[in-house]
C-alpha positions in Angstrom: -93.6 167.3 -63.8 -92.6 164.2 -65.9 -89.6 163.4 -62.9 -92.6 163.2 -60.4 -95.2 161.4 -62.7 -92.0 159.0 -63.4 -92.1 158.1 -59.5 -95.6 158.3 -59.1 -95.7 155.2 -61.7 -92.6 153.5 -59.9 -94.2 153.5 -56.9 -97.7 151.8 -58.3 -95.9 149.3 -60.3 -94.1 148.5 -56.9 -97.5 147.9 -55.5 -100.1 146.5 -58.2 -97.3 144.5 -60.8 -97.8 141.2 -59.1 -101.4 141.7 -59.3 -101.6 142.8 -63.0 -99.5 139.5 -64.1 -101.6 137.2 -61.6 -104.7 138.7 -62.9 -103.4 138.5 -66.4 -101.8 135.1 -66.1 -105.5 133.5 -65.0 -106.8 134.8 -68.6 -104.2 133.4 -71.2 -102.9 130.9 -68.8 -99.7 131.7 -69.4 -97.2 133.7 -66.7 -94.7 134.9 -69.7 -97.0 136.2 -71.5 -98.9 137.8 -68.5 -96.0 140.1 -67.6 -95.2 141.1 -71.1 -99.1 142.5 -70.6 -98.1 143.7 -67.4 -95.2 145.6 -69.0 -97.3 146.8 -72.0 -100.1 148.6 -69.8 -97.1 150.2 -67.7 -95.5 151.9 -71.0 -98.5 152.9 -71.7 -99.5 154.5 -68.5 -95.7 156.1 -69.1 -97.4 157.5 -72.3 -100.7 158.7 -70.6 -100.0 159.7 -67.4 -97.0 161.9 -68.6 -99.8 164.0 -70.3 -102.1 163.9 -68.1 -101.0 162.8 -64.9 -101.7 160.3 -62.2 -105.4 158.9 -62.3 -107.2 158.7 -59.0 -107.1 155.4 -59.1 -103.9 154.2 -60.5 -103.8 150.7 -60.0 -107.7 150.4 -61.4 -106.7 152.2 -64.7 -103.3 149.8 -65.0 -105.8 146.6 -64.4 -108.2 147.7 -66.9 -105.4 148.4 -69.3 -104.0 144.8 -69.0 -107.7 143.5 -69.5 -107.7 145.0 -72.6 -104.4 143.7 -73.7 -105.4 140.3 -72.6 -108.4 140.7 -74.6 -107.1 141.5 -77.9 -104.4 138.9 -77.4 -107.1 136.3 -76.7 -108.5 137.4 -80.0 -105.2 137.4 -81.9 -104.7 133.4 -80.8 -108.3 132.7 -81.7 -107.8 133.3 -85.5 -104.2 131.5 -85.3 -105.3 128.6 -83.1 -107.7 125.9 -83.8 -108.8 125.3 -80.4 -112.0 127.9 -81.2 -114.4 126.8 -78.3 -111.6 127.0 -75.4 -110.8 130.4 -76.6 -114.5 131.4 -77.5 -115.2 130.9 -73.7 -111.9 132.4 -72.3 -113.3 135.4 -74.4 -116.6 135.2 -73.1 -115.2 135.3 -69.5 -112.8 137.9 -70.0 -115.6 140.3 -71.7 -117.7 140.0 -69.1 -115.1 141.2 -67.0 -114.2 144.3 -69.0 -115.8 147.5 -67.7 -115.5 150.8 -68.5 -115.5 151.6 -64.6 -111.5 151.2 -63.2 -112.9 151.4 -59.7 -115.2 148.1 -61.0 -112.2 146.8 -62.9 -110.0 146.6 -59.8 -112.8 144.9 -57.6 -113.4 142.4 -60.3 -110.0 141.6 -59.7 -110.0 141.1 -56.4 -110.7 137.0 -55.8 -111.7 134.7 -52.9 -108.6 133.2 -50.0 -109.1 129.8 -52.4 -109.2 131.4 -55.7 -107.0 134.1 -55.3 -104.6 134.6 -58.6 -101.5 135.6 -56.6 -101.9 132.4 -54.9 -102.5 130.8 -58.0 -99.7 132.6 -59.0 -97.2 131.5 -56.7 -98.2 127.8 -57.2 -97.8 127.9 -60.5 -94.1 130.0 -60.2 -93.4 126.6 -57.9 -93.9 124.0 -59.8 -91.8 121.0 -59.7 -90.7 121.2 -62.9 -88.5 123.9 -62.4 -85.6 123.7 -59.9 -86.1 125.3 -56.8 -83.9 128.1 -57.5 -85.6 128.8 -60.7 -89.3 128.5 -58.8 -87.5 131.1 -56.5 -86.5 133.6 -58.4 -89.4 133.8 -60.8 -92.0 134.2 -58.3 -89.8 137.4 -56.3 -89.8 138.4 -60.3 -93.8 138.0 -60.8 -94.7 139.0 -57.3 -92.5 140.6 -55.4 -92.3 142.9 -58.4 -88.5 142.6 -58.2 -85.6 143.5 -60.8 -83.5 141.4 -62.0 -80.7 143.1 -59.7 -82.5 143.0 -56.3 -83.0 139.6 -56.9 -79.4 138.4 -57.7 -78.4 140.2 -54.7 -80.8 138.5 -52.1 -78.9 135.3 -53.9 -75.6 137.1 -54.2 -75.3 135.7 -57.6 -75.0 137.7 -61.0 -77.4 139.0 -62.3 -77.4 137.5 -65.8 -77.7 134.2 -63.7 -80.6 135.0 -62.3 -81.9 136.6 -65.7 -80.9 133.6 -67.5 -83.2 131.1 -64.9 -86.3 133.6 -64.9 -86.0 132.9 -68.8 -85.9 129.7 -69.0 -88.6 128.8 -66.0 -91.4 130.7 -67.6 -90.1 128.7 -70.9 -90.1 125.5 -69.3 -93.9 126.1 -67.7 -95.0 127.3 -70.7 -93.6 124.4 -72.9 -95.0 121.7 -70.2 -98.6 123.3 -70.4 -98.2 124.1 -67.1 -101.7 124.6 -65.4 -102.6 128.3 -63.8 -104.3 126.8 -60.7 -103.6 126.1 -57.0 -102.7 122.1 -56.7 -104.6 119.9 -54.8 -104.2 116.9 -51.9 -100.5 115.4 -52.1 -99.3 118.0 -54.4 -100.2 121.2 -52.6 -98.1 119.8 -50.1 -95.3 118.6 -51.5 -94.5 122.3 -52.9 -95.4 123.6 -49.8 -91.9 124.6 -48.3 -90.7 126.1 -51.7 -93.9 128.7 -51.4 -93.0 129.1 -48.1 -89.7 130.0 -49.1 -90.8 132.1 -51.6 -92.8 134.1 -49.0 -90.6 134.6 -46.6 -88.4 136.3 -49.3 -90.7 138.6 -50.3 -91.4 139.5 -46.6 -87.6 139.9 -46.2 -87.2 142.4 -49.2 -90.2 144.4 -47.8 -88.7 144.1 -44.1 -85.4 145.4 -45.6 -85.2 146.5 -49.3 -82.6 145.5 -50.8 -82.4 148.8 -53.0 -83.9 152.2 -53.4 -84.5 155.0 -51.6 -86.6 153.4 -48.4 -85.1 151.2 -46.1 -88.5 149.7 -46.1 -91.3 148.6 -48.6 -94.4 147.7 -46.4 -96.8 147.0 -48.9 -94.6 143.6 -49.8 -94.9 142.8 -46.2 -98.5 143.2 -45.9 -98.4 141.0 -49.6 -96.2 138.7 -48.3 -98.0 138.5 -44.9 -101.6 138.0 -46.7 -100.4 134.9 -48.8 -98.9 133.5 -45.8 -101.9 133.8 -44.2 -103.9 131.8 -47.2 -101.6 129.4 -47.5 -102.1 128.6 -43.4 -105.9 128.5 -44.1 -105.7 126.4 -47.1 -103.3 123.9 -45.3 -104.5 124.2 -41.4 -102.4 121.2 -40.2 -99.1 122.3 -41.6 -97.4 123.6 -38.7 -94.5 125.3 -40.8 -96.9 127.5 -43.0 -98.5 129.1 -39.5 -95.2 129.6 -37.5 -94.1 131.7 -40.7 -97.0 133.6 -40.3 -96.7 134.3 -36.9 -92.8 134.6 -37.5 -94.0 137.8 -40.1 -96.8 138.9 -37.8 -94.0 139.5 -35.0 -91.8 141.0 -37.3 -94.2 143.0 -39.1 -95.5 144.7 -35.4 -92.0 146.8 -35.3 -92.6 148.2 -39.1 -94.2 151.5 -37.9 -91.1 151.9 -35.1 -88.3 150.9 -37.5 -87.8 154.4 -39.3 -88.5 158.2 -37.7 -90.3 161.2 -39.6 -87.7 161.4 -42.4 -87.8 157.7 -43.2 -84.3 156.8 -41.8 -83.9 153.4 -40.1 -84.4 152.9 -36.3 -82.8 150.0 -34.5 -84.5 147.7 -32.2 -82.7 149.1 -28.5 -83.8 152.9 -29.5 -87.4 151.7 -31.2 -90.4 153.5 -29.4 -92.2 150.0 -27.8 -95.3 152.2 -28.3 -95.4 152.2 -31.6 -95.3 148.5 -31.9 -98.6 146.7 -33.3 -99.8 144.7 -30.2 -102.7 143.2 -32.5 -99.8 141.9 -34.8 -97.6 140.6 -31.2 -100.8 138.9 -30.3 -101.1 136.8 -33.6 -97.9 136.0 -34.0 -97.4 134.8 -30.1 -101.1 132.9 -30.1 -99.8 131.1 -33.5 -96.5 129.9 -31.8 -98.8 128.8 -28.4 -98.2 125.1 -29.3 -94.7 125.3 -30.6 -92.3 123.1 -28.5 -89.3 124.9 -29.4 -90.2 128.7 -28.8 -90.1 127.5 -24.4 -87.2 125.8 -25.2 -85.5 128.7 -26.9 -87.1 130.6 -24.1 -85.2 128.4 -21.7 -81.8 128.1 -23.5 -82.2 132.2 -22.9 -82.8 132.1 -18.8 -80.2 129.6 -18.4 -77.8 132.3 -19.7 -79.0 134.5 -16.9 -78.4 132.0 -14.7 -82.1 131.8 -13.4 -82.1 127.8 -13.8 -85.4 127.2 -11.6 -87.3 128.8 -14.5 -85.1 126.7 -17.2 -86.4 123.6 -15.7 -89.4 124.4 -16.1 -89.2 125.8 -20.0 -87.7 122.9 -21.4 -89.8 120.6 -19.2 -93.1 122.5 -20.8 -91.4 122.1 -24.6 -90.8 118.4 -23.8 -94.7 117.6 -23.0 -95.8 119.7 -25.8 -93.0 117.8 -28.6 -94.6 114.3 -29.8 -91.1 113.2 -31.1 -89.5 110.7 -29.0 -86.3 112.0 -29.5 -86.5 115.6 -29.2 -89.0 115.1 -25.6 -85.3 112.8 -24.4 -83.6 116.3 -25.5 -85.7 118.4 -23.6 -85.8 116.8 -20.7 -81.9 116.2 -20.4 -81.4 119.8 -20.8 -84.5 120.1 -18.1 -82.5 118.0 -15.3 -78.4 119.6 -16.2 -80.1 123.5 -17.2 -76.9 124.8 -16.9 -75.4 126.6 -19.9 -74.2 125.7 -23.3 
């Protein structure tokens, strides 16, 4: 009984940890602190649930827990800190919020594509006062839900190392008073490509766990795949945050072909084509419609088969679609000598 409540908790944390420290980390504005909270209501689900077992609602019950936490902790600060208004309203807030009902708990948590708190999350996990390996690793850490191993192996580094730089990043944001919000105009985008760096390595581990039992973990993939997706809404005309997304979508079509009954991996030549998520194919490929180098790939591909008539006219198509000067002369030189390389 307590071996299967054990993995019954595994798996939940697996799913709902980055959302308990997101959550958390919007209340006392501070992402250390947030997954200590996170940590607290999971021993103490350890405690409950061994008794008397899995709640319907798992995840609810853990959100309402770290509520609570937040809450008392909130009040703690207010008698030791002099800032009594900012932490009279956080508490205010934060009460409102807590309800008795874990099914209203969890859909309290649940926030708007701009106001989301894993979004917030990741922002604030890529700030530019870390290094971009410290950003990195403490955002798989706080919301890919990843252990300190996993991560140092994605990075084939130690794991100390990588223990060591989640330590001191959430030091350093919480010594520069970093803010727990998504930035805005110039400096959304200049940490753009670490977020979308950070995505695509939470995709990855989903795609292909890096540990465990299951070769896959689809829920980070569908996590990974839904912040993607904000980030291309939030920022329309970055091209790079929508050709990850439709990179994942086209990825994330296989998942339900890439393992058989008993969970054991599939490769791509014996997948059932079947199985494959067409709505998924259809994203991905209508994201990369305007994307000069998916013909040109396309035609670097047919000139291998030797069918050069077509290569012509790939590379000819990615050079009217490019408005670099230099890639168009590219494209079209490897339009008129398609043989090739």
């Amino acid at each position: 009984m307590i071996s299967t409540t054990h993995r019954a908790i595994e798996a939940v944390w697996r799913n709902e940890a980055a959302k308990l420290v997101a959550h958390a980390a919007r209340l006392v504005r501070d992402v250390g602190v947030a997954e200590e909270l996170a940590q607290d209501a999971l021993v103490a689900a350890l405690e409950h649930w061994g008794k008397t077992g899995v709640p319907d609602n798992p995840g609810a019950w853990l959100m309402a827990t770290v509520k609570n936490r937040a809450l008392d902790r909130l009040r703690q600060d207010s008698m030791h800190q002099r800032k009594h208004e900012e932490i009279g309203h956080d508490l205010d807030a934060l009460q409102a919020h807590v309800v008795p009902d874990f099914v209203d708990a969890l859909g309290a948590a649940r926030a708007d594509h701009i106001g989301d708190d894993l979004l917030r999350l990741v922002f604030t996990a890529c700030h530019p006062v870390l290094s971009t390996d410290a950003r990195v690793a403490l955002t798989l850490r706080l919301l890919g839900g990843l252990a300190t191993d996993e991560i140092a192996r994605a990075f084939l580094l130690p794991a100390a190392t990588i223990a060591q730089r989640v330590v001191r990043a959430k030091r350093t944001l919480a010594e520069a008073k970093v803010p727990f919000e998504v930035p805005r105009a110039d400096a959304l985008g200049a940490r753009l490509a670490s977020v979308l760096e950070v995505i695509y390595l939470i995709f990855n581990e989903g795609y292909s766990a890096t540990a465990g039992d299951d070769w896959m973990r689809p829920a980070l993939c569908e996590e990974a795949l839904r912040l993607g997706r904000i980030v291309a809404e939030l920022m329309p005309a970055e091209s790079e945050a929508h050709g990850l997304v439709a990179l994942m979508e086209i990825q994330a079509s296989r998942t339900h072909a890439r393992t058989d009954a008993q969970g054991r991996p599939v490769l791509l030549l014996e997948q059932d084509r079947s199985r494959w998520d067409p709505l998924l194919i259809r994203r991905g490929l209508a994201a990369l419609a305007n994307y000069h180098w998916l013909p040109s790939v396309r035609g670097d591909l047919l000139a291998r088969l030797g069918r050069l008539d077509e290569v012509r006219a790939e590379f000819e198509r990615a050079a009217g679609m490019t408005r670099n000067l230099r890639e168009r002369e590219l494209l079209l030189a490897r339009a008129a000598d398609p043989a090739p390389r």
